[in-house]
C-alpha positions as CSV (number, residue, x, y, z in Angstrom):
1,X,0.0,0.0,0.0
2,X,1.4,3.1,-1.1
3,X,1.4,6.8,1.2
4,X,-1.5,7.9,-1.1
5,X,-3.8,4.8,-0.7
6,X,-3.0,4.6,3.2
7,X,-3.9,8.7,3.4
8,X,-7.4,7.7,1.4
9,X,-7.9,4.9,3.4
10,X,-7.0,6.3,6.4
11,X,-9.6,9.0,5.8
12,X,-12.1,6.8,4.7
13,X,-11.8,5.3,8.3
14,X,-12.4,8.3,10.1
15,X,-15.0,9.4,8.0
16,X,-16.9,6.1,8.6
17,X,-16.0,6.2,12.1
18,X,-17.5,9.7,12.8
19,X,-20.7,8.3,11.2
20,X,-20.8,5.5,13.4
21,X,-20.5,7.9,16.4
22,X,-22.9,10.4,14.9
23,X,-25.7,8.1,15.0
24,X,-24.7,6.4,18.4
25,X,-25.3,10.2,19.7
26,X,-28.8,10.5,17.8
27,X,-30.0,6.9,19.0
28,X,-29.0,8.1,22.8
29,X,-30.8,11.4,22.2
30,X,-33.5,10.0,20.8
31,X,-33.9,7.2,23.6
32,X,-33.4,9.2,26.8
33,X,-35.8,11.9,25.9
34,X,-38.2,9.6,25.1
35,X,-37.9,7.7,27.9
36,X,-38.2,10.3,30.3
37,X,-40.5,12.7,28.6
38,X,-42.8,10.5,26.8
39,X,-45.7,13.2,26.0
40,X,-42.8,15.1,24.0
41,X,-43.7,15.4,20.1
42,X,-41.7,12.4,17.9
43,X,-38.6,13.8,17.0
44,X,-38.3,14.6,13.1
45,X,-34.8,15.1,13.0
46,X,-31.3,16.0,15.7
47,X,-28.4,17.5,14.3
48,X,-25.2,19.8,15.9
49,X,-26.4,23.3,16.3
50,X,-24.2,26.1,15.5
51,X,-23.2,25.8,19.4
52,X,-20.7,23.3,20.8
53,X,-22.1,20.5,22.4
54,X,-25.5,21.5,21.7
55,X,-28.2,19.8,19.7
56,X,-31.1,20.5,17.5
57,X,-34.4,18.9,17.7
58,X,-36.6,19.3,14.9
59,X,-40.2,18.2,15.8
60,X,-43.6,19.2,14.5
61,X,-42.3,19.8,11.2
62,X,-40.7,23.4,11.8
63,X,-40.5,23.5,15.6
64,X,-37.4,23.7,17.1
65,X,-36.0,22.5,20.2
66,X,-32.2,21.9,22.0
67,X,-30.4,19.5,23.7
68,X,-27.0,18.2,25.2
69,X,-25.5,15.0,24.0
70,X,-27.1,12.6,26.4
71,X,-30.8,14.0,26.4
72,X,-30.2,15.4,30.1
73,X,-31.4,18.9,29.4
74,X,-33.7,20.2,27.0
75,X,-33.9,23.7,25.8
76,X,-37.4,25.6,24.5
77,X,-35.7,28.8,23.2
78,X,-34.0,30.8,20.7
79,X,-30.7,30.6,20.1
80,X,-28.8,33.6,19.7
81,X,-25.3,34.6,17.4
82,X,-24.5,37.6,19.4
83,X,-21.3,38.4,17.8
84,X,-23.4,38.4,14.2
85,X,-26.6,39.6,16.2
86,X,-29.0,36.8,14.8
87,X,-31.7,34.9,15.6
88,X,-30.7,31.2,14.4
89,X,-33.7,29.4,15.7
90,X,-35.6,31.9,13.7
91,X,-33.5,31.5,10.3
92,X,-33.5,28.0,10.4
93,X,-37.5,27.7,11.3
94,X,-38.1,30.2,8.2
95,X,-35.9,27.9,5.9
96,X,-38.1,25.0,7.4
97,X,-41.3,26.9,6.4
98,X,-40.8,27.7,3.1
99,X,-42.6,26.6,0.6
100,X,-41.7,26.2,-2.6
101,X,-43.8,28.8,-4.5
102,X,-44.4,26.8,-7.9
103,X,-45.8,23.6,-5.8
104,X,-48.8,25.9,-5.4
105,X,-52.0,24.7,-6.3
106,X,-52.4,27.3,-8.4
107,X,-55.6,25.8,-10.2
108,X,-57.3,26.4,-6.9
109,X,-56.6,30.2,-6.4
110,X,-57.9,33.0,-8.1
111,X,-55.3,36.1,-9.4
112,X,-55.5,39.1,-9.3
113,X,-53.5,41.8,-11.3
114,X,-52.5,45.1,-10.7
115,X,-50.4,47.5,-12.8
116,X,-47.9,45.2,-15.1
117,X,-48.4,42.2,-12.5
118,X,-44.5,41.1,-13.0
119,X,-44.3,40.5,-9.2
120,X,-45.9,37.7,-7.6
121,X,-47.5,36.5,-3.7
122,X,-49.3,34.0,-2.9
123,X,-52.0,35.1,-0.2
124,X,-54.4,32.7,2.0
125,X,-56.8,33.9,3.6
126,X,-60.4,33.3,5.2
127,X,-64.0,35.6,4.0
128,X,-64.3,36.2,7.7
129,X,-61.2,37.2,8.6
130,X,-61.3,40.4,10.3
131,X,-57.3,40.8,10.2
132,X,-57.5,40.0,6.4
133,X,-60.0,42.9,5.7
134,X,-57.9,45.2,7.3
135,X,-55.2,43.4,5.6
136,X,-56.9,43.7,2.0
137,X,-57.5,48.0,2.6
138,X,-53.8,48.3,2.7
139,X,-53.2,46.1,0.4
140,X,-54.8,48.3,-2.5
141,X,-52.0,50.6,-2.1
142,X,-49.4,47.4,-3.9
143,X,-49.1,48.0,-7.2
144,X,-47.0,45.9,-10.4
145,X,-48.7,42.8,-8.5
146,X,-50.0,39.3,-9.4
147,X,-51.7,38.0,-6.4
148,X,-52.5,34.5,-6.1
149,X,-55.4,34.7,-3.7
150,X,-56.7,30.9,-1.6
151,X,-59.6,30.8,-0.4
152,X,-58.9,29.3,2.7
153,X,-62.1,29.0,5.4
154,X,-60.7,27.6,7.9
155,X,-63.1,30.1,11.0
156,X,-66.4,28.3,10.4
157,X,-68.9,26.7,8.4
158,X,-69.9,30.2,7.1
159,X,-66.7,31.0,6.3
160,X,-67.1,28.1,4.1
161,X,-70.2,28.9,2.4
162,X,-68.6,32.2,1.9
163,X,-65.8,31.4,0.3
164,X,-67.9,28.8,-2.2
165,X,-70.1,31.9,-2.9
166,X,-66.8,33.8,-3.9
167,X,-65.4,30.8,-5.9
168,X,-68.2,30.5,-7.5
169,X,-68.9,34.0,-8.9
170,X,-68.4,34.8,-12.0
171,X,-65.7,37.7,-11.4
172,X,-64.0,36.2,-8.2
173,X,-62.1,38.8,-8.0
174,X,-64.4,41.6,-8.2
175,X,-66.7,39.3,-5.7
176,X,-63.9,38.8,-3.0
177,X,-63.1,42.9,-3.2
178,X,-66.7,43.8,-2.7
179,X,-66.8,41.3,0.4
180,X,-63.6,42.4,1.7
181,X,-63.4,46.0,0.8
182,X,-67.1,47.0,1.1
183,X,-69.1,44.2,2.9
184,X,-71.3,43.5,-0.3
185,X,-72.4,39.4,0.4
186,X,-71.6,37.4,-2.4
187,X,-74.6,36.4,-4.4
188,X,-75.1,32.1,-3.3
189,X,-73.8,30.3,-5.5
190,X,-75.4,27.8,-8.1
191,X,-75.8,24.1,-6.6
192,X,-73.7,22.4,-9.4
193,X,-70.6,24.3,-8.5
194,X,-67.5,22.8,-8.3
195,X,-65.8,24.7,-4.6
196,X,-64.1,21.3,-3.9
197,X,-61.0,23.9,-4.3
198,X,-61.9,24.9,-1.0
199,X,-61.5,21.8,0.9
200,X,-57.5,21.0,-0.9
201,X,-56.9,24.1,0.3
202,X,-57.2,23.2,3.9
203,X,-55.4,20.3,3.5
204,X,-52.8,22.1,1.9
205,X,-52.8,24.6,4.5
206,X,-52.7,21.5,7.3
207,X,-49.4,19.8,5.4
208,X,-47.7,23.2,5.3
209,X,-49.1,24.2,8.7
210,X,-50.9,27.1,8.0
211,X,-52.6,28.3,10.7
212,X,-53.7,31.5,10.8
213,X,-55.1,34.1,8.3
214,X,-54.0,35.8,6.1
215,X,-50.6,34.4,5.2
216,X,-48.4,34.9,2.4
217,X,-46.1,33.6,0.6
218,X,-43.5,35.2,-1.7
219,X,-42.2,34.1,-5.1
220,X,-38.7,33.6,-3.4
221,X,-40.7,30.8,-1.2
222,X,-40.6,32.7,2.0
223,X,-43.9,32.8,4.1
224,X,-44.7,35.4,6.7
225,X,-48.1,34.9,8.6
226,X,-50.2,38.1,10.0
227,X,-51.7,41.4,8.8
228,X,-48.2,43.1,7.8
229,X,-47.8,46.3,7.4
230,X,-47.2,47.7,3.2
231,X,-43.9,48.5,3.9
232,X,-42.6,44.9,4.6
233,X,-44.8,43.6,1.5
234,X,-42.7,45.9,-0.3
235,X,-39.5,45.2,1.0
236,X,-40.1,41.3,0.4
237,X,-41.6,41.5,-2.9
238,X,-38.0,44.1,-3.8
239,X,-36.3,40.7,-3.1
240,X,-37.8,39.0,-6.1
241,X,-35.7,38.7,-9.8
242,X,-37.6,40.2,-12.5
């Protein structure tokens, strides 16, 4: 065996090795925790944090959790760079959030286009929503905008029949404005409507985790829940390519 297979075998070795001890650590995380907290969530996923001797639990999907090698402590927190002055637990629970903006189901949303429409969001939101109507008011003021808008009645069963009423009209968009902007009821809608829309919505919205109303999502897959203000529309929608 010459130097330079010994060298490549030699890190082969340690590469394997450190594998081996990687998952030892995981399978002793995994078992002590749920040993001695059983009512804790099934853990997705453990990897090294950016902190020394500090592990990540990913549970729920997107939630976040810490601890030591041996499951003895666990940590419900955020965990903070201070030399860099950020938030990791929130970085890395955005880049668990996002959703990939052309995975949409775009066939069951109706757009809306303002100005030259060449940026795009992805809005959900519920016909009773009383944070989406305040929402919608300031939204007017977006222009150069495609919105993607999903129904998404997730408050009540009239929420539901609302939102079918809006699918169902024949301008859906000028429907869901007069709703929204003016509290105009939507005509009812015909009885052989298809709204089964509707319903993939919520389950869409339950896969992703969507819980709350309105919520968008930007073309750059980044989703921010909550009435926000125009300003940070803008400034997200600034990040897009053209």
């Amino acid at each position: 065996m010459n130097d330079m297979t010994f060298l490549k075998f030699a890190a082969a070795t340690a590469i394997a090795l450190a594998c081996l001890g990687a998952q030892a650590q995981e399978a002793a995380i995994r078992k002590n925790l749920a040993a001695r907290i059983p009512q804790m969530p099934k853990i997705d996923e453990v990897t090294k944090s950016p902190m020394p001797g500090l592990y990540e639990l990913r549970v729920n999907g997107s939630d976040i959790m810490y601890t030591d090698a041996d499951g003895n402590f666990l940590i419900q927190g955020n965990l903070i760079d201070t030399k860099q002055r950020r938030n990791l637990t929130e970085e890395r629970q955005e880049k668990l959030s996002a959703v990939d903006f052309d995975t949409l189901p775009s066939k069951d949303a109706f757009t809306i286009v303002r100005g030259n429409g060449k940026r795009k969001i992805a809005i959900f939101e519920d016909p009773n929503c009383g944070y989406c109507k305040r929402f919608e008011k300031d939204l007017q003021k977006v222009d150069n905008v495609t919105i993607s808008l999903y129904l998404y009645p997730i408050l009540g069963a009239d929420s539901t029949d609302k939102a079918r009423n809006i699918w169902c009209a024949k301008d859906k968009g000028q429907t869901w404005s007069d709703w929204m902007l003016r509290e105009q009821q939507p005509a009812p809608a015909a009885a052989m409507c298809d709204a089964s829309g509707m319903a993939r919505n919520v389950e869409f919205g339950k896969k992703y985790r969507i819980t709350g109303t309105p919520t968008l999502i930007f073309a750059d897959g980044s989703r921010i829940p909550g009435a926000i203000p125009v300003a940070q529309i803008e400034a997200q929608l600034a990040k897009q390519k053209l």
